[in-house]
C-alpha positions in Angstrom: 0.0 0.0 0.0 1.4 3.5 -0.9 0.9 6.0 1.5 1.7 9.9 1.4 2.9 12.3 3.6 0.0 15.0 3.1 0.2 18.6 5.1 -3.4 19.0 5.5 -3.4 22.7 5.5 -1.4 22.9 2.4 -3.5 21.0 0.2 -6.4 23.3 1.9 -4.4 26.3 0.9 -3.2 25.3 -2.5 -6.6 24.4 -3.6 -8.0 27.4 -2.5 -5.4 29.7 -4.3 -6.2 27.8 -7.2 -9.7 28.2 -7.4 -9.5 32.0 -6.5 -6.8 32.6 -9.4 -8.8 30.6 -11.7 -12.3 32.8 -10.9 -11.2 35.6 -9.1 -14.8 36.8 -9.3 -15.5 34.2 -6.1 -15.2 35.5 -2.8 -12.0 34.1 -1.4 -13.6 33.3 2.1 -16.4 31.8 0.7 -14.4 29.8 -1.5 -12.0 28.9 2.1 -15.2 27.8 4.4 -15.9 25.1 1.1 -12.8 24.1 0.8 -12.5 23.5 4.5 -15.9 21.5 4.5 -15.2 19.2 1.5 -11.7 18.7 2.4 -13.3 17.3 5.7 -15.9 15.3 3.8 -12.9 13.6 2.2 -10.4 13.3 4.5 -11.5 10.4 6.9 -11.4 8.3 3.5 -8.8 5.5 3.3 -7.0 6.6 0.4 -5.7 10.4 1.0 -3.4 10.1 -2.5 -6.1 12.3 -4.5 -7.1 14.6 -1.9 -6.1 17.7 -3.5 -7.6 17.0 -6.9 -11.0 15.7 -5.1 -11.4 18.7 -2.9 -10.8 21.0 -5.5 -13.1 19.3 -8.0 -16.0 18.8 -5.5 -15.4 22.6 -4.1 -15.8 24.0 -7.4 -19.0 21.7 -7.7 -20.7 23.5 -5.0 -19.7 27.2 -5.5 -20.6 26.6 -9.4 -24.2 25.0 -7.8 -24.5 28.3 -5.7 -24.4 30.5 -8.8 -21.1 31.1 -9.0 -19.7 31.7 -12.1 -16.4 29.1 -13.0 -13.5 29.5 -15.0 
């Protein structure tokens, strides 16, 4: 099994950047309480090797369901 030394807050930080640079019509503290929530959604799963790729994904999901407009 293949595990990965994640920093938590990192992957938090990175994705939010990302998403902000990418539509930086979102509010950045909106898009950080998402990120926060869906990164804990995801990170009790087994299998932490995609975390960064599945928050951001499921992040932009929900902000793009609240009206947000996405890059």
């Amino acid at each position: 099994m293949m595990t990965t030394d994640i920093d938590d807050d990192e992957v938090k930080r990175q994705v939010t950047q990302k998403l902000v640079e990418k539509n930086p019509g979102w509010d950045r503290h909106e898009v950080e309480t998402v990120v926060e929530e869906e990164f804990a959604e995801l990170a009790g799963r087994p299998v932490r090797d995609y975390l960064s790729i599945l928050t951001e994904r499921a992040a932009r999901k929900r902000l793009k369901k609240a009206g947000k407009p996405a890059v």
